[in-house]
Backbone as CSV, one residue per row, in Angstrom:
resi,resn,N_x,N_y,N_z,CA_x,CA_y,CA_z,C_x,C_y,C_z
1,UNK,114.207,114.779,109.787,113.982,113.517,110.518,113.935,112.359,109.516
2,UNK,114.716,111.330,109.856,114.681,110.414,108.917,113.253,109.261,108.919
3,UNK,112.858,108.889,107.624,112.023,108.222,107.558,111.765,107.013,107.673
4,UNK,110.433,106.233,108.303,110.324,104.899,108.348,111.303,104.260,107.480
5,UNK,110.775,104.212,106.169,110.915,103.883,105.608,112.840,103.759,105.154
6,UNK,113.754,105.103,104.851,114.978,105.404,105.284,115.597,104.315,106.362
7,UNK,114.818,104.444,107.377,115.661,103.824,108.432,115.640,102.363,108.378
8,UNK,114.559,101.792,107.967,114.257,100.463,108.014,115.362,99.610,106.634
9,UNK,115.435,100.918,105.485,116.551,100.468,104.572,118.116,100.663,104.825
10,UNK,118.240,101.677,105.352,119.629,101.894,105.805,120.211,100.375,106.848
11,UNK,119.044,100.125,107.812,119.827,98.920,108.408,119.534,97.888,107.786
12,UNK,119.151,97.546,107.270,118.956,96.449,106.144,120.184,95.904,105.185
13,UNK,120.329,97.044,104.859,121.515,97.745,103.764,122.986,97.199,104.385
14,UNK,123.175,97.751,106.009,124.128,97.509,106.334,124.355,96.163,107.127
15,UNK,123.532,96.058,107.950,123.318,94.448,108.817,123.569,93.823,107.925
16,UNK,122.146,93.609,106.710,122.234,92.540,106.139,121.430,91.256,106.764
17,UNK,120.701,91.058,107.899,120.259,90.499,108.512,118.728,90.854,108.987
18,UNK,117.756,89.847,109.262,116.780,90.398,109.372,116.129,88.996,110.392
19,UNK,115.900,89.378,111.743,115.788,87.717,112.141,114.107,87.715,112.500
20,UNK,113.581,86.212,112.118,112.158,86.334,111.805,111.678,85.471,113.164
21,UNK,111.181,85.972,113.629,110.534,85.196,114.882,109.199,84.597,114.934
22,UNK,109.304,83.471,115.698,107.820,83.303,115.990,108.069,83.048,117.446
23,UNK,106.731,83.276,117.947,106.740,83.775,119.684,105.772,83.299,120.399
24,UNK,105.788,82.348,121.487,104.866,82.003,121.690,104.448,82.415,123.070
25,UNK,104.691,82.952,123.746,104.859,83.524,124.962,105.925,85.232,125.191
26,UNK,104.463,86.159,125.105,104.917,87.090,125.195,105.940,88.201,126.340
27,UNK,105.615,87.096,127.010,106.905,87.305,128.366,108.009,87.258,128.060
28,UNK,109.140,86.533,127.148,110.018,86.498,126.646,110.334,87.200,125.463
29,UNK,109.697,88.254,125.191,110.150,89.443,124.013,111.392,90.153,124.916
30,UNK,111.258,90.734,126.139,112.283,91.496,126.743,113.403,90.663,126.124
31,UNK,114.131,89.554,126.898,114.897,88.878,127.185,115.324,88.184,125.515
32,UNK,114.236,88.118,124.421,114.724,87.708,123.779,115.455,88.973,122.569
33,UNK,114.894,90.050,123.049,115.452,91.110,122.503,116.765,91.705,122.640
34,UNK,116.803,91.395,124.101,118.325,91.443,124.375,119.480,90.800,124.041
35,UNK,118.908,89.768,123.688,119.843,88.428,123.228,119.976,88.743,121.702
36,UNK,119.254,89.655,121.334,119.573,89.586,119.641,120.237,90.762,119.514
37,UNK,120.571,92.139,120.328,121.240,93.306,120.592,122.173,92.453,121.094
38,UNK,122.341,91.703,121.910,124.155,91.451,122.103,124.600,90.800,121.469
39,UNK,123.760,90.045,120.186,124.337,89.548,119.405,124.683,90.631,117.977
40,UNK,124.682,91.896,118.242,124.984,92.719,117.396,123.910,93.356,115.848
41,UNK,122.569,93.118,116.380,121.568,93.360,115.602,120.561,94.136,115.809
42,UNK,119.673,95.320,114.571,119.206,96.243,115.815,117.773,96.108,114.917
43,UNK,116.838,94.970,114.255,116.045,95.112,113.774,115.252,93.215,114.215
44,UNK,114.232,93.152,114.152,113.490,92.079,114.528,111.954,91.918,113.690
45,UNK,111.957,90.688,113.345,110.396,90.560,112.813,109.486,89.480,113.325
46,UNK,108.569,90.267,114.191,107.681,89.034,115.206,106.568,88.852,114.151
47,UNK,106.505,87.610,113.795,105.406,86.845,113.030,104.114,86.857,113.560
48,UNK,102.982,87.297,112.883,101.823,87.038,113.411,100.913,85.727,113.437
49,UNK,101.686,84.629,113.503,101.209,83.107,113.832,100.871,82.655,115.075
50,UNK,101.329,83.729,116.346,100.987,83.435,117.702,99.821,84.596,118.117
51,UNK,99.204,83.773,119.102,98.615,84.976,119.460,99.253,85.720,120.483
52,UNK,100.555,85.332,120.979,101.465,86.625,121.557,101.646,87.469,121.238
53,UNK,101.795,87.366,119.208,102.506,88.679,118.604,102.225,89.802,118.678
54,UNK,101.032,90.252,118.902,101.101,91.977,119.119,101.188,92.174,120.633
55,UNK,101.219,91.528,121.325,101.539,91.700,122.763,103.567,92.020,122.670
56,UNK,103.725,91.260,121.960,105.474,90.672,122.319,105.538,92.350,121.329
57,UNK,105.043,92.234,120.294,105.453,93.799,119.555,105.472,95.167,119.969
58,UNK,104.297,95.117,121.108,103.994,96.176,121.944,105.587,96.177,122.948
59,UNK,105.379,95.228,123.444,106.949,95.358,124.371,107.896,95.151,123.842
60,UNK,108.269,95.033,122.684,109.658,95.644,122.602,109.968,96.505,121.973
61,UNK,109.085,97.176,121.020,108.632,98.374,120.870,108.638,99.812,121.752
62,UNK,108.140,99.247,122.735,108.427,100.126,124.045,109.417,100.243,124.657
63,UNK,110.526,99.213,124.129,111.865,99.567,124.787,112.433,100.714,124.151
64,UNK,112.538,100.582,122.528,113.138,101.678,121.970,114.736,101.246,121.234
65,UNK,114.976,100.112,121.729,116.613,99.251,121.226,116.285,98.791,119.734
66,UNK,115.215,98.597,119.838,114.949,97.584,118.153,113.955,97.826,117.210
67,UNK,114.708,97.891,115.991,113.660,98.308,115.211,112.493,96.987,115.080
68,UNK,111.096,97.056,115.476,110.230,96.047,115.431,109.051,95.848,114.465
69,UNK,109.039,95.173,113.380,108.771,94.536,112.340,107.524,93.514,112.633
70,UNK,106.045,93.628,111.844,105.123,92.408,112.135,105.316,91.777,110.736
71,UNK,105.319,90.598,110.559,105.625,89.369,109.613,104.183,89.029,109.702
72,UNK,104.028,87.837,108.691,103.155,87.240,108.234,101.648,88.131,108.158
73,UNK,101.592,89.348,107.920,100.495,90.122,107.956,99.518,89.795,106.725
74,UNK,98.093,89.565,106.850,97.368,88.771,105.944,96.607,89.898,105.153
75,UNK,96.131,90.950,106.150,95.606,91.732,106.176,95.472,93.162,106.780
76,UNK,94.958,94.293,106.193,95.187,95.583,106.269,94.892,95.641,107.645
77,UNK,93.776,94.950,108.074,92.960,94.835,109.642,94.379,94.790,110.379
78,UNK,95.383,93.325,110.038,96.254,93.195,110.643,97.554,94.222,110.908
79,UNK,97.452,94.940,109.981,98.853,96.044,109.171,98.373,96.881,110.167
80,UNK,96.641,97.610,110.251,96.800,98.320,111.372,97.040,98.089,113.077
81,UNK,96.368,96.743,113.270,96.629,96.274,114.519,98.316,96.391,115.193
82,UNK,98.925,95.769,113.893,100.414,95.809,114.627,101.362,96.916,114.805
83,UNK,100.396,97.895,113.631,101.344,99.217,114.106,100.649,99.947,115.150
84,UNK,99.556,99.803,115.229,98.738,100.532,116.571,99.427,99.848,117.905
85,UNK,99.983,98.719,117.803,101.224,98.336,118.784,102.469,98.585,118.830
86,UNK,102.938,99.434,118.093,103.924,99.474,117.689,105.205,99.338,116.405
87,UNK,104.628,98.513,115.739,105.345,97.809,114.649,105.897,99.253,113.432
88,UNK,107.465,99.222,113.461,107.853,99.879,112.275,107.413,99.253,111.229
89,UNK,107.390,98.480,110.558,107.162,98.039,109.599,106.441,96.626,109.171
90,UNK,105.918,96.135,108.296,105.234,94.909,108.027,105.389,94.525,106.862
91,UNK,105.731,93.029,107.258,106.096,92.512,105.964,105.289,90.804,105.763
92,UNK,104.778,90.558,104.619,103.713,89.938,103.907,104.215,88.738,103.399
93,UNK,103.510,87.641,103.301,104.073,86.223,103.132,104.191,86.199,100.980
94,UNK,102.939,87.521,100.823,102.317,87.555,99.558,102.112,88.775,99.277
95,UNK,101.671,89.328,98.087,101.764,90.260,97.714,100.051,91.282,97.747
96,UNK,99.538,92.145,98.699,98.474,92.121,98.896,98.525,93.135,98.788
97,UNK,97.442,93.715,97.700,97.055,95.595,97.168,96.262,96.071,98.383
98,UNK,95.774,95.446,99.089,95.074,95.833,100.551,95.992,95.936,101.774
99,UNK,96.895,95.467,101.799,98.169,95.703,102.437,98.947,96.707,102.117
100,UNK,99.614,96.370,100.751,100.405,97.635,100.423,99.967,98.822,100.558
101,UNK,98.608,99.013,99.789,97.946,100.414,99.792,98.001,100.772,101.366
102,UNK,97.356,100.152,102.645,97.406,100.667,103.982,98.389,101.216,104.314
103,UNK,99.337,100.515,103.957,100.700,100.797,104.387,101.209,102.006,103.931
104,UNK,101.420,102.208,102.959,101.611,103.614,101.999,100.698,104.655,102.611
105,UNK,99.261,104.203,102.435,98.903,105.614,103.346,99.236,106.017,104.292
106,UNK,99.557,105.282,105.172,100.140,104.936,106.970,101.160,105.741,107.119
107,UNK,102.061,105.551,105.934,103.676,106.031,106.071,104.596,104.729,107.233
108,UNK,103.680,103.827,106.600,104.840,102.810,107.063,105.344,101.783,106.150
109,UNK,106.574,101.122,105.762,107.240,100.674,105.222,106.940,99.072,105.340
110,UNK,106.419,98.491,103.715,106.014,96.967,103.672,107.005,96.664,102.880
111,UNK,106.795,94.990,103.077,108.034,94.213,102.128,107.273,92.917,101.714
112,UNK,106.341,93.342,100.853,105.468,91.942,100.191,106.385,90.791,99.662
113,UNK,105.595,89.405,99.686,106.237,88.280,99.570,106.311,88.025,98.329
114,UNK,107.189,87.962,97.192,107.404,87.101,95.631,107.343,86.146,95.628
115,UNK,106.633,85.157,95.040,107.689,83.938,94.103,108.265,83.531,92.902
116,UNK,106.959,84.640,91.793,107.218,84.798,90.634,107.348,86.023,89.919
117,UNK,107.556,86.443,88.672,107.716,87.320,87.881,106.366,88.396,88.079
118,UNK,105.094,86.894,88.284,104.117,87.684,88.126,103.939,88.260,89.236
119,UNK,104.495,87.830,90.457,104.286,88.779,91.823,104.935,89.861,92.282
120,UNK,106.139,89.474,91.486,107.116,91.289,91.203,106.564,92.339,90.700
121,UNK,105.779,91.894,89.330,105.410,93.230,88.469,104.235,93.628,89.164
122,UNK,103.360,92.550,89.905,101.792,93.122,90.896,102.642,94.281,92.134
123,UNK,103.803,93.804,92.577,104.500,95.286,93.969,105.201,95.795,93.049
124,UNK,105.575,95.775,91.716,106.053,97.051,90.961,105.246,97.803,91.040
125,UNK,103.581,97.404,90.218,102.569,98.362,90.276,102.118,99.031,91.406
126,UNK,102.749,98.608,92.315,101.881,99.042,93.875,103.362,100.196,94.370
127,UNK,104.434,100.083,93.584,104.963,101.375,94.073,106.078,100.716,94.854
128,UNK,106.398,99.038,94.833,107.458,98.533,96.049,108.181,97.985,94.806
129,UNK,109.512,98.226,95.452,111.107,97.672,94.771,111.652,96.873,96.045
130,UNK,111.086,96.714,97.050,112.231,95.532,97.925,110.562,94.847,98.449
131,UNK,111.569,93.136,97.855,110.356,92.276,98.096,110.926,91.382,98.962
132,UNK,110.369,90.442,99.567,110.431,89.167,100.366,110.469,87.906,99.195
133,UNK,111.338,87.544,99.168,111.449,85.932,98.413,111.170,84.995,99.348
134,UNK,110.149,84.102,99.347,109.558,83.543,99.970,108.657,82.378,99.112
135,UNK,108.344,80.977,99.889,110.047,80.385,100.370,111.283,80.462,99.572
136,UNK,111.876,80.410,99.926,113.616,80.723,99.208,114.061,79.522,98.628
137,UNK,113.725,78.653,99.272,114.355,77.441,99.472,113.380,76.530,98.012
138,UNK,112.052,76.444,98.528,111.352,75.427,97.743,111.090,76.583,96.493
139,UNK,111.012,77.669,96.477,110.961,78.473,95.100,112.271,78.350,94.194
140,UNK,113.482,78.100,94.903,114.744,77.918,93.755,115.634,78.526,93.884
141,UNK,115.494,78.672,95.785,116.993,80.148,96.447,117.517,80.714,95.546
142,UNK,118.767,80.613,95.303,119.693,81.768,94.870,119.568,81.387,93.297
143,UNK,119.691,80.398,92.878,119.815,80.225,91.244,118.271,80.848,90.704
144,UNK,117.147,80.897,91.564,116.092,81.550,90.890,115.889,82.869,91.209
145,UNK,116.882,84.046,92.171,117.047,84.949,92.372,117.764,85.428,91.199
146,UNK,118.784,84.866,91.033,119.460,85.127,89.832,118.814,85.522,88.713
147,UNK,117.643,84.589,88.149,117.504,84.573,87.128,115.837,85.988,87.159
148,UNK,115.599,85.965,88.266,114.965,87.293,88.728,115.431,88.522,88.564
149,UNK,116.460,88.429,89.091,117.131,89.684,88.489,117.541,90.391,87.540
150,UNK,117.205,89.080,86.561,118.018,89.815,85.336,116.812,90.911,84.207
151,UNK,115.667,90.501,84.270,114.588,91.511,84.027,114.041,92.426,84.850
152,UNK,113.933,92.057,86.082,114.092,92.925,87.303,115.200,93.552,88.063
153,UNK,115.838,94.022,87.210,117.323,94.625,87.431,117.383,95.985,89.085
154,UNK,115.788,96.758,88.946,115.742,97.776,90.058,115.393,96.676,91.072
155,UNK,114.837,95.544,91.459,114.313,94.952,92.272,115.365,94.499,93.333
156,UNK,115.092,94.465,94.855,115.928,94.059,95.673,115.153,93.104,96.186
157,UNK,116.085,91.776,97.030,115.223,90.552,97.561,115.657,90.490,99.051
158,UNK,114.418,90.151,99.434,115.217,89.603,100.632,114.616,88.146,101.389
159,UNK,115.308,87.089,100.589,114.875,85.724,100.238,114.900,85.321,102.110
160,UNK,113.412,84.535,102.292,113.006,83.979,103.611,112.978,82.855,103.227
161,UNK,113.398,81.851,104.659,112.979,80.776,104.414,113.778,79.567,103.587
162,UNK,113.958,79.401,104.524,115.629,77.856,104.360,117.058,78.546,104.355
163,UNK,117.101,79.807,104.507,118.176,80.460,104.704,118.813,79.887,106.078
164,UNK,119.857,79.632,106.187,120.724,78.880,107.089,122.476,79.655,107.141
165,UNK,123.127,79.427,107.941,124.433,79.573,108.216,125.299,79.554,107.436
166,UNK,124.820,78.472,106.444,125.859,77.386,105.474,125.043,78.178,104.191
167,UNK,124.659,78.666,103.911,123.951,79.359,102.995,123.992,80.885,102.492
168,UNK,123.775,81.247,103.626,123.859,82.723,104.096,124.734,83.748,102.938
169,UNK,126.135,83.376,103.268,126.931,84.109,102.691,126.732,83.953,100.622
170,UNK,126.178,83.192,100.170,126.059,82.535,99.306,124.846,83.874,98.581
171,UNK,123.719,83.926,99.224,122.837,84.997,99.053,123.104,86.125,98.961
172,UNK,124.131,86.514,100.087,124.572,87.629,100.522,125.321,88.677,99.475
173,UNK,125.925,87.393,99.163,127.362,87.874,97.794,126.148,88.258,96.419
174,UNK,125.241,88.155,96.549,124.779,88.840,94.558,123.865,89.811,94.995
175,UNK,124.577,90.842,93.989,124.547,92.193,94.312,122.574,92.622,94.103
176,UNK,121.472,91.697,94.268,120.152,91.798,94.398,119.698,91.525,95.405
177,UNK,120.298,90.551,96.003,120.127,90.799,97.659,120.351,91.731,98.634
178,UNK,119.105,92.403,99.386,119.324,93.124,99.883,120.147,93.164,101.136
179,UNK,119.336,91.883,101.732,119.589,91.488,103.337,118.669,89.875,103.357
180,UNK,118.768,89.434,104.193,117.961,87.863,104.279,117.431,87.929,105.708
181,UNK,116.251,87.369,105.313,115.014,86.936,107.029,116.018,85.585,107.350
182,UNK,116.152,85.531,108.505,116.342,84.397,108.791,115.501,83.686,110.554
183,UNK,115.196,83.087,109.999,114.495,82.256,111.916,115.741,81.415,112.616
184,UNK,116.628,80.873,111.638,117.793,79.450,112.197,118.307,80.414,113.266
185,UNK,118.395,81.786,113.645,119.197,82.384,114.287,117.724,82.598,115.420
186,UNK,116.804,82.751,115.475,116.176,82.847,117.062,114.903,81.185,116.599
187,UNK,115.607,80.146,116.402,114.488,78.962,116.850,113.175,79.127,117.713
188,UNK,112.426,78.451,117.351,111.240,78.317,118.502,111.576,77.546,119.246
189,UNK,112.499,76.402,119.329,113.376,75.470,120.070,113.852,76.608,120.911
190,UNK,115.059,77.466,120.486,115.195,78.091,120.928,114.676,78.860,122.088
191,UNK,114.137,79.640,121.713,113.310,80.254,122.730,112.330,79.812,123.513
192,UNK,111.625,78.801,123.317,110.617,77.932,124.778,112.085,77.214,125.248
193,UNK,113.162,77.112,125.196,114.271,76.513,125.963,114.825,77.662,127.151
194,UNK,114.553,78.929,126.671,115.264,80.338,126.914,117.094,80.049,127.269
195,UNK,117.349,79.838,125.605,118.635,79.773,125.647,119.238,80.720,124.889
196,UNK,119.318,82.023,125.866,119.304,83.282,125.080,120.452,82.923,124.784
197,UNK,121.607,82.769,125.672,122.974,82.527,125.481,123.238,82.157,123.816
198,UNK,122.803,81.061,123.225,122.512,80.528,122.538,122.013,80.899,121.150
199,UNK,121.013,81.848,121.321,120.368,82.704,120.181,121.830,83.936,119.991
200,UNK,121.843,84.638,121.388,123.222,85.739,120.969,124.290,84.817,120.357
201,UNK,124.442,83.792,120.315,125.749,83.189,119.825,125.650,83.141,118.487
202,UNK,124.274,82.616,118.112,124.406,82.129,116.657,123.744,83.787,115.541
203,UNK,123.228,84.887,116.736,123.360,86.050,115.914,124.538,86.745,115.369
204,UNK,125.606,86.390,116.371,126.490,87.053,116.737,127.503,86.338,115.455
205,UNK,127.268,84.759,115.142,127.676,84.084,113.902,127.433,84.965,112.544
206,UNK,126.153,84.850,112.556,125.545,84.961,111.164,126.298,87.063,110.904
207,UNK,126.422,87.116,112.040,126.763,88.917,111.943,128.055,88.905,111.258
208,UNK,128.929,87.870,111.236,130.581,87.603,111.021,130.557,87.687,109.871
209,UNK,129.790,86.493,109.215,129.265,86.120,108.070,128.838,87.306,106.916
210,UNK,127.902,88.104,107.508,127.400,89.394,106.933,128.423,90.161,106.507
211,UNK,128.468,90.473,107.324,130.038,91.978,107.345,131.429,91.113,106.738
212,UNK,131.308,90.068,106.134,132.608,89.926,105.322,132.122,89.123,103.978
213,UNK,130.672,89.370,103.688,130.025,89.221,102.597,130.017,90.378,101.786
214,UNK,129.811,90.487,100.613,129.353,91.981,99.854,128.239,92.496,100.207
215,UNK,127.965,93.729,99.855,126.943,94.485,100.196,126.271,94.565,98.818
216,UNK,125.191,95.299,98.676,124.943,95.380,97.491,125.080,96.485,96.660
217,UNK,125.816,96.983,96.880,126.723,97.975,96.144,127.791,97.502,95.696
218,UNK,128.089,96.253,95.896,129.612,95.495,95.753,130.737,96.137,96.721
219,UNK,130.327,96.183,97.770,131.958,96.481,98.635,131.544,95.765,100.024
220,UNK,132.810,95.189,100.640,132.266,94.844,101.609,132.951,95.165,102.791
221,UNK,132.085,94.678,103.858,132.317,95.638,105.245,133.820,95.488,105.593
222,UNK,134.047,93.647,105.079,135.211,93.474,106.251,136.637,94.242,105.646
């Protein structure tokens, strides 16, 4: 049987995509889940900034279509709450030995937040090689990924935050990127509008984008 952990990298690996939600009304997890499956994506990360989120995690969780992910987790309290709802996996704004450790015992799969050298080598010690770059944007996106990589050569990123359309492929292409969070693809605009139409369109973009980017093995889909 394949593992949390396995599965949560394998689609990572191949999508390349990782879309980060925030939710403010847990009635619209169904509907917005669907909209991100027809836009050709089978993984989701509901942020814990609402107090919908473990409600919205519980239901779509219970569908069984998507792999479902809690974001912004502060705490172990929280790491267990969201998987006691459901949540495959949790991933951290920061890098937290009270997090990671839960998680590891759990047998569920975290992705602590970097910004610096010194926050790589703190989830080296904790046993994690794929981190969250976070923010992406105001930390030094791709030119400070770069220069991350080059002492952290085993390390994989998966830079959140100002990642955009016009960007995307740009990340995508160096072979340390794993996959990228992105929100521009399910808005909070978005969704209090319920313009699923809308969200599947611009998943269904960024999916084009992916699959004729490199992978990080250097080959690419298209």
């Amino acid at each position: 049987m394949t593992s949390p952990l396995a599965q949560l990298r394998v689609i990572l690996e191949y999508e390349r995509l990782l879309p980060v939600v925030v939710l403010d009304d847990a009635a619209a997890a169904l509907q917005l889940g669907a909209a991100i499956r027809a836009g050709a994506l089978s993984s989701i990360e509901i942020t814990l900034r609402t107090s919908a989120a473990i409600a919205a995690i519980e239901t779509l969780a219970g569908e069984g279509d998507l792999l479902v992910g809690a974001g912004t987790v502060l705490t172990a309290a929280q790491a267990e709450a969201a998987v006691a709802a459901g949540a495959s996996f949790i991933v951290s704004p920061g890098v937290s030995a009270a997090v990671v450790t839960w998680c590891r015992n759990a047998g569920v799969p975290v992705i602590p937040g970097v910004a610096t050298p010194t926050d790589i080598q703190a989830a080296l010690d904790l046993g994690i090689d794929v981190v969250k770059f976070f923010p992406a944007d105001i930390n030094g996106g791709l030119p400070a990924i770069k220069a991350l990589a080059a002492p952290f050569a085993d390390v994989k990123f998966v830079p959140t935050g100002g990642v955009s359309a016009q960007n995307l492929a740009a990340y995508l292409e160096h072979p340390s990127v794993l996959a990228v969070g992105g929100s521009w693809m399910v808005a909070r605009s978005l969704i209090a509008g319920h313009d699923w139409d809308g969200i599947t369109a611009l998943v269904a973009a960024a999916v084009v984008i992916a699959g004729e980017s490199r992978t990080p093995g250097g080959e690419s889909h298209g």
